[in-house]
N, C-alpha and C positions, 0 to 999 in steps of 0.2 A: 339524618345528617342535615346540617343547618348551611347557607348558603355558605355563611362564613366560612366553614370548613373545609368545603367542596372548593375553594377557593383557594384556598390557602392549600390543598393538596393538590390542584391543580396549577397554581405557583410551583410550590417544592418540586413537582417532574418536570416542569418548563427547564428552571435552573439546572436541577440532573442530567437532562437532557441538552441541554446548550453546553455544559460543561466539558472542555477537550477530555478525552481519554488517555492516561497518562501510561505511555511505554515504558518497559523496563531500561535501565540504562545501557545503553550500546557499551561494551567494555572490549579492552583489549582480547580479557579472554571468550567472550563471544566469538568475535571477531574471527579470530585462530582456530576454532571449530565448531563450522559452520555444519557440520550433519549434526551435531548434538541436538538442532533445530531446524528440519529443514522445511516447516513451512514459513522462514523468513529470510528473505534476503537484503544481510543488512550490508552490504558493501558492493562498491562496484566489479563485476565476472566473480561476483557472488565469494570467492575465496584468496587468499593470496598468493595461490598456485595458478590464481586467474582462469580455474578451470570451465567455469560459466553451465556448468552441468548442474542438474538440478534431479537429488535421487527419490524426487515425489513421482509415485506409478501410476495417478490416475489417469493420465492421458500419457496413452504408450501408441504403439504405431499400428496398433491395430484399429483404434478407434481416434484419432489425431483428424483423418477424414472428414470425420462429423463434425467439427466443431465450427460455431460460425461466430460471428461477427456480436456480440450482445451489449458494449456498450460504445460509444465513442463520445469522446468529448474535442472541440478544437481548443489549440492551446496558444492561442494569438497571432500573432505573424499577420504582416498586409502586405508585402513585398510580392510579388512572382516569384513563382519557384523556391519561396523559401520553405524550410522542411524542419522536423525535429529529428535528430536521433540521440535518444538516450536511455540508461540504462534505470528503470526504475527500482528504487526501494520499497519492501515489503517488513514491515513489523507488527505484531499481532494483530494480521487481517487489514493494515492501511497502507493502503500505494501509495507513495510520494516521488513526486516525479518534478524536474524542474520544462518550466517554458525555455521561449527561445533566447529570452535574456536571464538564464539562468537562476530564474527565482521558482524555491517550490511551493 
């Protein structure tokens, strides 16, 4: 291989690479049934019955115990005592979650 090329293919996986990941469309009928897909949670308490249940088994209550702490990120705020809570979205394998002014 010639440098040029090794260049140019290490270009082309740059841009592949940089390129957002394009989710399927959220639709209404998504939306309406949510076990059709339940490694996503694409709305807020997850259903419109707002049930906030989630029928993934790999962490049940026998092993819930073990589990620790593996990533954390801060998500702004300079105030005292200010806090977040919010409900985060899941669509194929990406969390979106908004800060404290409401941007995700």
């Amino acid at each position: 291989m010639t440098t040029r090329s090794i260049r140019s293919i290490l270009l082309s996986a740059s841009i592949l690479a940089a390129a957002p990941a394009l989710a399927a469309d959220v639709t209404p009928e998504r939306l309406a049934n949510p076990d059709k897909e339940p490694q996503n949670w694409l709305m807020n308490h997850r259903s419109y019955d707002s049930q906030r249940y989630s029928p993934l088994a790999r962490i049940n209550k026998d092993n819930v115990k073990t589990l620790k702490l593996a990533y954390a990120v801060a998500l702004g705020g300079t105030s005292t005592g200010e806090n977040l809570q919010a409900t985060p979205l899941v669509e194929d394998g990406v969390m979106y979650i908004v800060d404290l002014w409401g941007i995700v």
